[in-house]
RODO-2510 file (C-alpha; in nm, 4 decimals, decimal comma):
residues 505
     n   res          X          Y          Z
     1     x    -2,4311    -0,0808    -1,9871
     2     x    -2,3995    -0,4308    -2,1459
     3     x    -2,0166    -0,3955    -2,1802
     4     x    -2,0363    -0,3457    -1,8074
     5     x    -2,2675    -0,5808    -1,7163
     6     x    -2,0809    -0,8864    -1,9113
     7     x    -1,7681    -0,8004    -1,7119
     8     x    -1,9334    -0,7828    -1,4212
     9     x    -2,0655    -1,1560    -1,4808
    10     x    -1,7668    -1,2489    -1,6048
    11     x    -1,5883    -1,1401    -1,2989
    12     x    -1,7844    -1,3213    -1,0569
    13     x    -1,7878    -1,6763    -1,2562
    14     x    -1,4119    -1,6479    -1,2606
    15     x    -1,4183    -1,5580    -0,9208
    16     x    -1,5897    -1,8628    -0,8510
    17     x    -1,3357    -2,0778    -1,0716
    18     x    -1,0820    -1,9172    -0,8559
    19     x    -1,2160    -2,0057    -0,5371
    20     x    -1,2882    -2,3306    -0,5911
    21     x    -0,9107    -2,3956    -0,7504
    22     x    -0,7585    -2,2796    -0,3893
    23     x    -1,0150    -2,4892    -0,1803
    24     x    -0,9117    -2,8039    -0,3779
    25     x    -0,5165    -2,7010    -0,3749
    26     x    -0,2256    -2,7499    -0,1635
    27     x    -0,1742    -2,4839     0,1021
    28     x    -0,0702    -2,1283    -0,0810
    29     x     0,2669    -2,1239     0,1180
    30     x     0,3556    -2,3782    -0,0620
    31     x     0,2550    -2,3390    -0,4503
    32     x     0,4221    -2,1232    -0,7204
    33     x     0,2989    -1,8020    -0,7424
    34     x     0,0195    -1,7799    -0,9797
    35     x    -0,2281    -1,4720    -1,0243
    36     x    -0,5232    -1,6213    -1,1558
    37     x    -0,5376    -1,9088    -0,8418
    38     x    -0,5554    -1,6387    -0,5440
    39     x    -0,8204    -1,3985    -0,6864
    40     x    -0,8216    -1,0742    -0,3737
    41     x    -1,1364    -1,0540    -0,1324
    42     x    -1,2920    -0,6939    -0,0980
    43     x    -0,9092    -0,5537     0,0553
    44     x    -0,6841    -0,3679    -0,1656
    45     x    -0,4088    -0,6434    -0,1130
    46     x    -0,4559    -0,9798    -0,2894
    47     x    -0,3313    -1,3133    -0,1447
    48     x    -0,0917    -1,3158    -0,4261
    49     x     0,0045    -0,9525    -0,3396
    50     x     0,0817    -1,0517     0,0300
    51     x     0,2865    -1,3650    -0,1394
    52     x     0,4988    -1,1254    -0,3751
    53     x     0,5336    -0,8984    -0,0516
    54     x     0,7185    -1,2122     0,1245
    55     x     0,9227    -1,2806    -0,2056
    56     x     1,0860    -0,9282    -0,1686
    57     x     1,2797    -1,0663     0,1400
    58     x     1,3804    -1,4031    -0,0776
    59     x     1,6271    -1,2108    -0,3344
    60     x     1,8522    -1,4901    -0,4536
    61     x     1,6403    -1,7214    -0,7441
    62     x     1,8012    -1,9604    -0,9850
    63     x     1,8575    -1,8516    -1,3587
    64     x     1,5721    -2,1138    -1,4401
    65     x     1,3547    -1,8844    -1,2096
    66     x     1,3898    -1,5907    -1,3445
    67     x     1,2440    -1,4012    -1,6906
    68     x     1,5634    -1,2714    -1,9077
    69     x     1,5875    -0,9439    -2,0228
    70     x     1,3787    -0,7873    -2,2509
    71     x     1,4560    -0,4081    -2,4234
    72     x     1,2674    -0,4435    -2,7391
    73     x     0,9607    -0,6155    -2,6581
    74     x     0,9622    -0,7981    -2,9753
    75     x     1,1085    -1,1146    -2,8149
    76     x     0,9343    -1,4689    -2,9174
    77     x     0,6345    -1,6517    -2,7128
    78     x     0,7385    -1,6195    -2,3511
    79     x     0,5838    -1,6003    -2,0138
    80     x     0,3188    -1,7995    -1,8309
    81     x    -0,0078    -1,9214    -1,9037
    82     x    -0,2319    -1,6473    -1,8314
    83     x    -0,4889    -1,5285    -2,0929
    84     x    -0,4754    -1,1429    -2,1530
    85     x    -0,8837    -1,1890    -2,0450
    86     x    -0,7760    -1,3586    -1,7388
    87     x    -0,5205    -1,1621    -1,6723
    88     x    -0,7108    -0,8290    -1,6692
    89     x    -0,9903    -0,9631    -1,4494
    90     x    -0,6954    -1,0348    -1,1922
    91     x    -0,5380    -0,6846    -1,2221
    92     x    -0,8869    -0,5069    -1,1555
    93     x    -0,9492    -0,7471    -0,8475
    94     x    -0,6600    -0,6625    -0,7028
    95     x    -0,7128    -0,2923    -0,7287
    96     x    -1,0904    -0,2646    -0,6367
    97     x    -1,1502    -0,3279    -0,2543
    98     x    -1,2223    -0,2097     0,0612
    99     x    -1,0749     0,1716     0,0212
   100     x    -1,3319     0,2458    -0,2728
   101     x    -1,6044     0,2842    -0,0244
   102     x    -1,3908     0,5578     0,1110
   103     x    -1,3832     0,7732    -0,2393
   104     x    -1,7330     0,9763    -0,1358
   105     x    -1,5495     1,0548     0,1660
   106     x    -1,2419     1,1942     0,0025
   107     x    -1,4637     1,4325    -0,2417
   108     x    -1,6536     1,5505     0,1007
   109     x    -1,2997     1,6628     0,2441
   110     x    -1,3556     1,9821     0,0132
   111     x    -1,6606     2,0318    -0,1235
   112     x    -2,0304     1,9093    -0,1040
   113     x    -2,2451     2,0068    -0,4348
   114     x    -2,2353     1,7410    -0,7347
   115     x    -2,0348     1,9505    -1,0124
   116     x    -1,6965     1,8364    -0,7842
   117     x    -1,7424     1,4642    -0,9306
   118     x    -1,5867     1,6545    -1,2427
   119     x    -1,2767     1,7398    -1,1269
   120     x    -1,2529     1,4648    -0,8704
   121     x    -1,3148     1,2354    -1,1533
   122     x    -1,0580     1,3598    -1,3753
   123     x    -0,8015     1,3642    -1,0595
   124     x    -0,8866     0,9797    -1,0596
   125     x    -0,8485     0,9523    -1,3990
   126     x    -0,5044     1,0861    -1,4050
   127     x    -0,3924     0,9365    -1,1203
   128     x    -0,5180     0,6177    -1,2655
   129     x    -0,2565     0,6812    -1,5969
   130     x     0,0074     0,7322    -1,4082
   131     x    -0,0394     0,4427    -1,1805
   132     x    -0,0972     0,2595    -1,4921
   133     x     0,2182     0,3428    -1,6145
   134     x     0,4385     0,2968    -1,2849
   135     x     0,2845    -0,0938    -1,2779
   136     x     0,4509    -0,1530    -1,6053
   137     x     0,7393     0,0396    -1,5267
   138     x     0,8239    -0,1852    -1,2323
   139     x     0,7441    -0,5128    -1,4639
   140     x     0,9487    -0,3809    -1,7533
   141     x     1,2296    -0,3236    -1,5110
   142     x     1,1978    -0,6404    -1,3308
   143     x     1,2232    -0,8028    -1,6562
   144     x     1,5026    -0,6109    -1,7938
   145     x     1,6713    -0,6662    -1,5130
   146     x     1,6038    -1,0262    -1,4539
   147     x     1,4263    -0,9878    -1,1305
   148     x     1,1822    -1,1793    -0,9427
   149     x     0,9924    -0,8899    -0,7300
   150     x     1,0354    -0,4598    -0,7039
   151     x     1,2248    -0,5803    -0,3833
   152     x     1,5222    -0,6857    -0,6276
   153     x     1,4806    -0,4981    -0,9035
   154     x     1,5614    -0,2183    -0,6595
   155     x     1,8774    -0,4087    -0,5316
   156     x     1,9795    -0,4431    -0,9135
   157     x     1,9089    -0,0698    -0,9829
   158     x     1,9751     0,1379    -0,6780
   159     x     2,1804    -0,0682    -0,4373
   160     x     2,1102    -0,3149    -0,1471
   161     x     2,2161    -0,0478     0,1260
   162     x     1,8573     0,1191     0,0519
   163     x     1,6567    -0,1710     0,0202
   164     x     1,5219    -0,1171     0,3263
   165     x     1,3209     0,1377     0,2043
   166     x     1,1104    -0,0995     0,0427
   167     x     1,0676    -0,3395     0,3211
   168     x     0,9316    -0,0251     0,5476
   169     x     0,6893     0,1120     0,3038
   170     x     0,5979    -0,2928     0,2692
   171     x     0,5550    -0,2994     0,6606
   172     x     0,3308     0,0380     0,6545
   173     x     0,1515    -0,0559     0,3698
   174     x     0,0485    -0,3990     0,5375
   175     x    -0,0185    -0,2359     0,8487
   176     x    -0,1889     0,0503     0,7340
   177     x    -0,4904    -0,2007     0,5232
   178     x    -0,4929    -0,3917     0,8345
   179     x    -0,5504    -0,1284     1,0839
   180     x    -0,8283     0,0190     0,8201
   181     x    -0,9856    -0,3464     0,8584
   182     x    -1,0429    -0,3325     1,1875
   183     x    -1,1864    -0,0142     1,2033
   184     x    -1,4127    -0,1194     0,9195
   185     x    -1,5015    -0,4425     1,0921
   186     x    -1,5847    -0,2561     1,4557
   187     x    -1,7993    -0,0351     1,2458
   188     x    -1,9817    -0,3031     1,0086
   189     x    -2,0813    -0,5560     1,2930
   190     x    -2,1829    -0,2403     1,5320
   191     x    -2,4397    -0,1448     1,2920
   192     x    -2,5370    -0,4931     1,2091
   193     x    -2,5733    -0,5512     1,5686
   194     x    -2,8088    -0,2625     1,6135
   195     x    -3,0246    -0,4010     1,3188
   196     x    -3,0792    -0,6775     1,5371
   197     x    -3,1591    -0,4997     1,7793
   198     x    -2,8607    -0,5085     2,0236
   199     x    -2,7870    -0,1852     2,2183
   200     x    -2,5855    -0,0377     2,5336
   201     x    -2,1865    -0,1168     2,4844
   202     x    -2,2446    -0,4456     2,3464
   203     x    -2,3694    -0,2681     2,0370
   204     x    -2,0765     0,0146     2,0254
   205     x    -1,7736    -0,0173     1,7654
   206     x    -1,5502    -0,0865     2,0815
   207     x    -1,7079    -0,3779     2,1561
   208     x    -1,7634    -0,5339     1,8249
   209     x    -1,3776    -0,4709     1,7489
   210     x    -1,3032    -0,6839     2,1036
   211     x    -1,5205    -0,9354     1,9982
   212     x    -1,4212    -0,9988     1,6573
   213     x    -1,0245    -0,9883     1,7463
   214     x    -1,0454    -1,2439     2,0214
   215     x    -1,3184    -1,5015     1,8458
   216     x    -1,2081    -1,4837     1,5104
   217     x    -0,9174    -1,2713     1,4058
   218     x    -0,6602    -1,3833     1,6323
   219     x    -0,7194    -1,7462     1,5503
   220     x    -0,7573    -1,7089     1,2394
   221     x    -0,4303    -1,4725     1,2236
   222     x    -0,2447    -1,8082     1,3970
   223     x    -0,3312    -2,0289     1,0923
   224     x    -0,0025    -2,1901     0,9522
   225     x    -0,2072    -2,2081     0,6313
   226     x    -0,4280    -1,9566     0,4941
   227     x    -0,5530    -2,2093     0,2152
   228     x    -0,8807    -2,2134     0,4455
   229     x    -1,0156    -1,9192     0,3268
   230     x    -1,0259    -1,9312     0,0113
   231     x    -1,3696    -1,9784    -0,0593
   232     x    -1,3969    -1,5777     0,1045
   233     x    -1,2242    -1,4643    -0,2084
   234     x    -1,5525    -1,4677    -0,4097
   235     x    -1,7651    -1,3289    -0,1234
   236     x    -1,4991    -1,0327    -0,1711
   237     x    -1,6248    -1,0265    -0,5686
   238     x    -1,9516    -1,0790    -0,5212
   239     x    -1,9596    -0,7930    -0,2508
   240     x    -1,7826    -0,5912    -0,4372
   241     x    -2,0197    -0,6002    -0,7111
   242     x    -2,2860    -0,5759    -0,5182
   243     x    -2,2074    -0,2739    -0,3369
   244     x    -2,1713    -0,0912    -0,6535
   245     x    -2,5157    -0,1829    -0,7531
   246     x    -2,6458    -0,0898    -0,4428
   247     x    -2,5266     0,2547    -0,4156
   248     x    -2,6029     0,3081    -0,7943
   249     x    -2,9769     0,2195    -0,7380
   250     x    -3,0215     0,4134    -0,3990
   251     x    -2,8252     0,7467    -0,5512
   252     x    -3,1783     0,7289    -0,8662
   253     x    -3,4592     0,5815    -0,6374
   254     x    -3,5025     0,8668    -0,4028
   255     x    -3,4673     0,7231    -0,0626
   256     x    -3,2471     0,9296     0,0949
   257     x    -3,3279     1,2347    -0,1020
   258     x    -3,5001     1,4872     0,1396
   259     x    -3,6703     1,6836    -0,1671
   260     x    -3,8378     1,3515    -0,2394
   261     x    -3,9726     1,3048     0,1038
   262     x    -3,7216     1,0022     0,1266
   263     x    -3,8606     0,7196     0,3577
   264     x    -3,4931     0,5897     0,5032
   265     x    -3,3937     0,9565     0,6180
   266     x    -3,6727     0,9753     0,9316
   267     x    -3,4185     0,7813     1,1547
   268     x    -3,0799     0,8707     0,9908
   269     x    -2,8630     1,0876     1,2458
   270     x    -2,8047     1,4190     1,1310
   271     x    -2,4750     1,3955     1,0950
   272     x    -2,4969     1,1252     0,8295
   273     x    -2,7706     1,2768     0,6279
   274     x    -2,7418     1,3725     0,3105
   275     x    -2,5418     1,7730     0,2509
   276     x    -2,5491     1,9985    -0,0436
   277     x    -2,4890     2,3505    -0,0983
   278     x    -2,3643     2,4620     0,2530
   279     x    -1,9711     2,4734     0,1750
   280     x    -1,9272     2,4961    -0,2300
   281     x    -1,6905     2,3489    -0,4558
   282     x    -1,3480     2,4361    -0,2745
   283     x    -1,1293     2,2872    -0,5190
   284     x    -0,7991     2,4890    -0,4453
   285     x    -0,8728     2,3868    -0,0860
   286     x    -0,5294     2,1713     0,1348
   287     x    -0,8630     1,9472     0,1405
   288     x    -0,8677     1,8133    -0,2011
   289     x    -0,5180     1,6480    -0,0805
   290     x    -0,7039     1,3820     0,0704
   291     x    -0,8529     1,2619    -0,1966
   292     x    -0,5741     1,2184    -0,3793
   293     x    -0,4153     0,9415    -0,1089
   294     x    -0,7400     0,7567    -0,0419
   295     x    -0,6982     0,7170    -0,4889
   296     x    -0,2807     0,6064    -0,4078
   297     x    -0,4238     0,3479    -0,2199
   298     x    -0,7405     0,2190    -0,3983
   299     x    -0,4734     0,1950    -0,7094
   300     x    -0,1778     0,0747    -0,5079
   301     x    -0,1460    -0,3103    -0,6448
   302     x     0,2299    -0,2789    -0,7850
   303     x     0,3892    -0,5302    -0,5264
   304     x     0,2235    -0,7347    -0,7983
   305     x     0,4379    -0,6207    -1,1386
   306     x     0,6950    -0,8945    -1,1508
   307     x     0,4352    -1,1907    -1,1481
   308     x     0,1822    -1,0451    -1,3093
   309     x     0,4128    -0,9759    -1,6212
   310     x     0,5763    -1,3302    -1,5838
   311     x     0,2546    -1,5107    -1,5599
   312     x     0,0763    -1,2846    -1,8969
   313     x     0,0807    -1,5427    -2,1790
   314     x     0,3548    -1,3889    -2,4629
   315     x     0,4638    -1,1073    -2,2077
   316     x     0,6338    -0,8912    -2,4592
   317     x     0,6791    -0,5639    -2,3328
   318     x     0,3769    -0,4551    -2,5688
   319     x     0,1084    -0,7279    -2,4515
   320     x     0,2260    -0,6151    -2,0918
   321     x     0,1389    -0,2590    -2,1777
   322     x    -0,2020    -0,3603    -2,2995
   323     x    -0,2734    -0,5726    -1,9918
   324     x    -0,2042    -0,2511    -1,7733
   325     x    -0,4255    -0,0192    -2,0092
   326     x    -0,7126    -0,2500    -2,0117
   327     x    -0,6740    -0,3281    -1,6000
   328     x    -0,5927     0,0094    -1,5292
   329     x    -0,8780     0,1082    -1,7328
   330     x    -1,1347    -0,0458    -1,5739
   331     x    -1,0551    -0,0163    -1,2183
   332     x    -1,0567     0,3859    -1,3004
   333     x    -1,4282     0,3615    -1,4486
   334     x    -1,5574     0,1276    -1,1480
   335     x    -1,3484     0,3980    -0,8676
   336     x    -1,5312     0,6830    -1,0456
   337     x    -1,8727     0,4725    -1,0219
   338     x    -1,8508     0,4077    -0,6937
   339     x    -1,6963     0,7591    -0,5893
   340     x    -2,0001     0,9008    -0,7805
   341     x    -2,2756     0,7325    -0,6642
   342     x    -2,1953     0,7487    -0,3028
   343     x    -2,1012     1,1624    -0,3148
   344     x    -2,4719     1,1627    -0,5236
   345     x    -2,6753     1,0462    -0,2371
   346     x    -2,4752     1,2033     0,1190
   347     x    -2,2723     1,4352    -0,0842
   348     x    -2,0692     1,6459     0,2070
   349     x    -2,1607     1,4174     0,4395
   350     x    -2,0504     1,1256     0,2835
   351     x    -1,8706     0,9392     0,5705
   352     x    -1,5165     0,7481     0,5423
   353     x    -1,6630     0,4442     0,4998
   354     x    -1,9898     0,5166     0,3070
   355     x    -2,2067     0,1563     0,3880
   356     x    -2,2333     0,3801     0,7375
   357     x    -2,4149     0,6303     0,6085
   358     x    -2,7092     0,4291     0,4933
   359     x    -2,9874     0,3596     0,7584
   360     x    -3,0033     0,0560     0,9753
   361     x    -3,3118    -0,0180     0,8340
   362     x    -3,2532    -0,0159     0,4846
   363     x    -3,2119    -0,4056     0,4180
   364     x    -2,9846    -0,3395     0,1155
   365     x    -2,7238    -0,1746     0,3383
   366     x    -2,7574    -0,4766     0,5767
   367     x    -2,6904    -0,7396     0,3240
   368     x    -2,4045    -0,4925     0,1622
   369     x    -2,2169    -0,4463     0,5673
   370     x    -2,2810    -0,8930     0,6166
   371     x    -2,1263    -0,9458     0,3028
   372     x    -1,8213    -0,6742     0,3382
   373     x    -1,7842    -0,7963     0,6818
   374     x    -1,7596    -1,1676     0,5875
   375     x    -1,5115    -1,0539     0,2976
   376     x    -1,3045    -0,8070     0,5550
   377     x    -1,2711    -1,1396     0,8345
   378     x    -1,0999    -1,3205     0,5265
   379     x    -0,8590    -1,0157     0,4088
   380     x    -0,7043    -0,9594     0,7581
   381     x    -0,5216    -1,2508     0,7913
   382     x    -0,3735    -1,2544     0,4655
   383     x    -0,2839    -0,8913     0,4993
   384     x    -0,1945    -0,9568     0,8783
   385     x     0,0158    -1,2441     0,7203
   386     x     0,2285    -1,0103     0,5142
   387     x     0,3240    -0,7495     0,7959
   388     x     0,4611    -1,0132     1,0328
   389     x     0,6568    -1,1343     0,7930
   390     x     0,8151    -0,8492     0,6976
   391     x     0,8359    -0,7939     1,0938
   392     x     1,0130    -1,1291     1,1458
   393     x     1,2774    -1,0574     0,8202
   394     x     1,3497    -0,7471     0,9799
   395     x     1,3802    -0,8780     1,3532
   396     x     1,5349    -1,2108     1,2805
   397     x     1,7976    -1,1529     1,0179
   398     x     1,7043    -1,4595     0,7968
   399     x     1,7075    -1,7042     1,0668
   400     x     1,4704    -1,9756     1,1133
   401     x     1,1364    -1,8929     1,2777
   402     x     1,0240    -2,0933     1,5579
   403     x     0,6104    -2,1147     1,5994
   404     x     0,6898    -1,9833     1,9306
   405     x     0,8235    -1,6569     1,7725
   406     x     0,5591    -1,6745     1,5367
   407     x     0,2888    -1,6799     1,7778
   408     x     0,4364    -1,4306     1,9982
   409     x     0,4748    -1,1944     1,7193
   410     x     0,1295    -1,2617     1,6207
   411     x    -0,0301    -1,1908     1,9535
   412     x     0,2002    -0,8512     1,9945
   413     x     0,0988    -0,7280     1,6762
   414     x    -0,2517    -0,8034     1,6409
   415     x    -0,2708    -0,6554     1,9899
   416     x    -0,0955    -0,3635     1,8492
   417     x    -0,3123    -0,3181     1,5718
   418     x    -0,6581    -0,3896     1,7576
   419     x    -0,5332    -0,1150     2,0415
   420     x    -0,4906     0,1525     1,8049
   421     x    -0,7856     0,0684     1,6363
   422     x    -0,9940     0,0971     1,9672
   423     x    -0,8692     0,4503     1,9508
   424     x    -0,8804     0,5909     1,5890
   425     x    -1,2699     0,5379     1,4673
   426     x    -1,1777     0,6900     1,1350
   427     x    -1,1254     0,4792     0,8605
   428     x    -1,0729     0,6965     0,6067
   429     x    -0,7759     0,8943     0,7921
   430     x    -0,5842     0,5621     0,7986
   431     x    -0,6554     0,4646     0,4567
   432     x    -0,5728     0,8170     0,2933
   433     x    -0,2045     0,8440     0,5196
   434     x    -0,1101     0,4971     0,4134
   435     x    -0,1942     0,5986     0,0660
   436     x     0,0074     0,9757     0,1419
   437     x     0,3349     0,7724     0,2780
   438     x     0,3449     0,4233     0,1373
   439     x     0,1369     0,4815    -0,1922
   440     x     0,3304     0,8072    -0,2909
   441     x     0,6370     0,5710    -0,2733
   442     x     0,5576     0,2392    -0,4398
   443     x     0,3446     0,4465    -0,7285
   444     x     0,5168     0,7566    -0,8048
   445     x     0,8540     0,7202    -0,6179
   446     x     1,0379     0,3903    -0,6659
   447     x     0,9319     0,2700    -1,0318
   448     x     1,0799     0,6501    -1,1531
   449     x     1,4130     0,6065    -0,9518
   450     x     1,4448     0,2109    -1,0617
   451     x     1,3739     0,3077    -1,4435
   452     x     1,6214     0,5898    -1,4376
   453     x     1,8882     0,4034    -1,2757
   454     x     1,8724     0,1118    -1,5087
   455     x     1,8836     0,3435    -1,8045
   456     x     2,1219     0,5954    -1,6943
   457     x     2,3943     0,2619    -1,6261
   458     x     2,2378     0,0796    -1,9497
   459     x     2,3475     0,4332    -2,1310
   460     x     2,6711     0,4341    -2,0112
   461     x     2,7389     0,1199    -2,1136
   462     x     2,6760     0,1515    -2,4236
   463     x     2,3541    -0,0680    -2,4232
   464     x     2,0470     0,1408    -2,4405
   465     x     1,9992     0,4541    -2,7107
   466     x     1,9704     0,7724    -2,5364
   467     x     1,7172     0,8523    -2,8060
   468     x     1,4354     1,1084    -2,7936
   469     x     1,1477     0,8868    -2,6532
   470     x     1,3629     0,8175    -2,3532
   471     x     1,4446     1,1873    -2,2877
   472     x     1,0835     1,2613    -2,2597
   473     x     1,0198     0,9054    -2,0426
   474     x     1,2888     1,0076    -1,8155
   475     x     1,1899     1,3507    -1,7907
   476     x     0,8608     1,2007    -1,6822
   477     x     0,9917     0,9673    -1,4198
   478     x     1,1455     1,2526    -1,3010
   479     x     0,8264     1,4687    -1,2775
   480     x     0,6768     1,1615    -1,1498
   481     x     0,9162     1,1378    -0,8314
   482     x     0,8252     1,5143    -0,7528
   483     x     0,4638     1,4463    -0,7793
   484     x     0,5113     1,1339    -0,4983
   485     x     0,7184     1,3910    -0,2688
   486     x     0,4550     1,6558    -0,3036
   487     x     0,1661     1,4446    -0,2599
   488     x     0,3236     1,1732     0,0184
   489     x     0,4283     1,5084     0,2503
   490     x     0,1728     1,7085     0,2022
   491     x    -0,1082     1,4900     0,1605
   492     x    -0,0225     1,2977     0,5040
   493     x     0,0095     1,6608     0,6840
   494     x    -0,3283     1,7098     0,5378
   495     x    -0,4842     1,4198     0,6907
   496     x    -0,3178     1,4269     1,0163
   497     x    -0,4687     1,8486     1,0681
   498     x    -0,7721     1,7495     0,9038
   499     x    -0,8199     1,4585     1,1377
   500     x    -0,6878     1,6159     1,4609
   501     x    -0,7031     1,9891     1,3977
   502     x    -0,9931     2,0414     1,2061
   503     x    -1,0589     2,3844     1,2228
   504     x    -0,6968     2,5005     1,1050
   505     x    -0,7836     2,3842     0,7210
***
């Protein structure tokens, strides 16, 4: 508990350190990428993330730009000025967000009694080694390979005919967090609203996602500089943190617990109150498939690889693979916290986004939805930021960008996004297909086929040992690209049946 409790301090005074370094910066589009500068808000995507996302349509780099191969890991005092501490504070930030709220919700998809936390937790934990392994996978092959992002390491490796395959998942991915966003928003500043006692269609989710798209996301979307909001970044930490607390407190104080004559249940809709015992632990269940893309995309940070390994202090291979144990590491313990805690007090009815199933009343739920609210309004343009430009690289063929274009594309897209939105009032459906699709193929899919490209033509040219520790590594990868085809199909079936067809699973 005091282990935790230091990092969690630690995590919100460099938050703070962060914050105030952007506010007194330059504009973002215009620095070097640097991790430790552009700390995430509550969203799985990072402002550097959404940077390194842009960088995968800017492939050519001078020599002086880019790290030189490394295939021993022994190589002398390279790499940026980031701390190993620092470092593995950034790596956790930009893991924990938004979709952690959903994990209660992905253990309800198939079961509803507390003795599934053990399995779910040890899917988590799994799925948190592999993912571990794929982010230094893609940074070891960016470095081998002298590249600047997984956008061209995978032209190095695999060809540029098929790069487009990363720009999609890129566009998807983006997308995907910022359609989840919305939803989120509608439903945070509906029940905020009805705190305050607003009600009739002013008060609804379809209302609150009008409002907040035409008075602050769309102008805030058509910022040429997104330097403005940095000082949301540590509301994201802070809220973070504090939701975790939250939900740990009210899972042991008995509020909503019916056999201690809980006080916050009396106006909870039945729907939302807390269910145990009626289904079981169906752990073989299609269900369970859910789960396991709402995790892809609470883990999914690996547009991030190249820069985070460039900016590590000494990034030898080794220190690397330390930074991704340690980061890795903690973002599993803190998913399984929250996952736990959440599932412990609503259990099967644990909703997609859990801050919904707590009572308008209770006043820690209120100050939880203000602050993830706050942190979501600062997330959706930088996420918003990354799609269109993808959109624009795709539609305009590297050509300059007028801010007529730009502001067209913005108002099409947001309107795109907001529309669907309006229509879909299930978070968690979003968040666990974009983690089926797009997670499946930046964690599992594209690291294997990169590394066994690079050592299949490093092999053959005499370059690279086909020794025994790289038999069972590629046999691995291999394994590893069957596990993102199994889970990206089937998982995304899974949530489209569940969602529309729920009586078939």
């Amino acid at each position: 508990m005091k282990t935790l409790t230091s990092f969690v301090i630690l995590l919100c005074i460099s938050g703070g350190i962060e914050a105030f370094t952007l506010k007194h910066t330059p504009p973002i589009i215009r620095q070097a990428p640097t991790y430790f500068k552009a700390p995430p808000t509550i969203s799985t995507l990072s402002r550097t993330r959404v940077r390194n996302y842009v960088k995968v349509h800017r492939l050519s780099m001078s020599s002086s730009d880019v790290a030189s191969p490394d295939t021993s890991g022994s190589e002398a005092d390279t790499g940026g000025d980031s701390s190993m501490a620092s470092s593995s504070f950034n790596l956790v930030k930009a893991c924990i967000g938004a979709g952690v709220l959903a994990f209660p919700g992905g253990v309800a998809a198939f079961a509803d009694v507390p003795r599934a936390l053990v399995p779910a937790s040890l899917i988590m934990a799994v799925l948190g080694f592999v993912s571990g392994y794929s982010f230094y996978s893609i940074g070891r092959t960016c470095k081998d390979e002298g590249a600047s992002s997984i956008g061209e390491a995978w032209t190095k490796t695999v060809g540029k005919d098929s790069s487009w395959l990363v720009d999609l998942s890129l566009f998807l991915t983006t997308v995907g967090a910022a359609l989840s966003f919305s939803i989120n928003l509608g439903d945070l500043v509906s029940s905020v609203l009805q705190t305050l006692g607003v009600t009739g269609f002013m008060a609804g989710r379809h209302a609150s996602i009008l409002a907040v798209t035409l008075s602050s996301l769309l102008p805030l979307c058509s910022l040429s500089s997104l330097a403005a909001l940095a000082p949301v970044s540590i509301v994201g930490v802070f809220s973070s943190i504090l939701t975790c607390l939250f939900l740990g407190y009210r899972t042991i104080d008995g509020s909503y617990n019916a056999a201690k004559s809980g006080h916050l249940l009396t106006n909870l809709a039945a729907t939302k109150k807390p269910q145990f015992g009626i289904r079981g632990n169906n752990f073989f269940s299609p269900s369970i498939l859910i789960l396991f893309s709402m995790i892809a995309t609470g883990y999914m940070s690996h547009f991030a690889a190249s820069d985070m390994q460039k900016d590590l202090k000494n990034n030898t291979n080794e220190r690397f693979r330390t930074l991704c144990i340690i980061g890795f590491g903690i973002t599993t313990v803190l998913s399984i916290l929250f996952m736990s805690f959440g599932f412990l007090t609503f259990g099967g009815a644990s909703g997609a986004l859990v801050l919904n199933n707590y009572a308008n009343e209770d006043v820690g739920a209120i100050l939880c939805r203000s602050l993830t609210a706050i942190s979501l309004l600062g997330s959706f343009p930088i996420v918003f930021n990354g799609a269109r430009s993808t959109l624009l690289s795709f539609t305009n063929k590297g050509k300059e960008v007028s801010s007529a274009l730009r502001t067209k594309t913005t108002r099409i897209l947001l309107s795109i996004i907001t529309g669907v939105a309006l229509i879909l009032e299930d978070s968690g459906f979003v968040v666990s297909v974009n983690g089926a699709l797009t997670g499946s193929a930046i964690i599992y899919i594209f690291p294997a086929i990169m590394f066994l490209k690079s050592t299949n033509a490093k092999i053959k040219s005499g370059t690279l040992k086909f020794s025994r520790g790289l038999k069972i590594e590629r046999i691995f990868n291999k394994i590893m690209i069957g596990l993102g085809v199994l889970l990206g199909g089937l998982g995304a079936a899974v949530s489209v049946i569940t969602q529309f067809f729920p009586g078939v699973l």
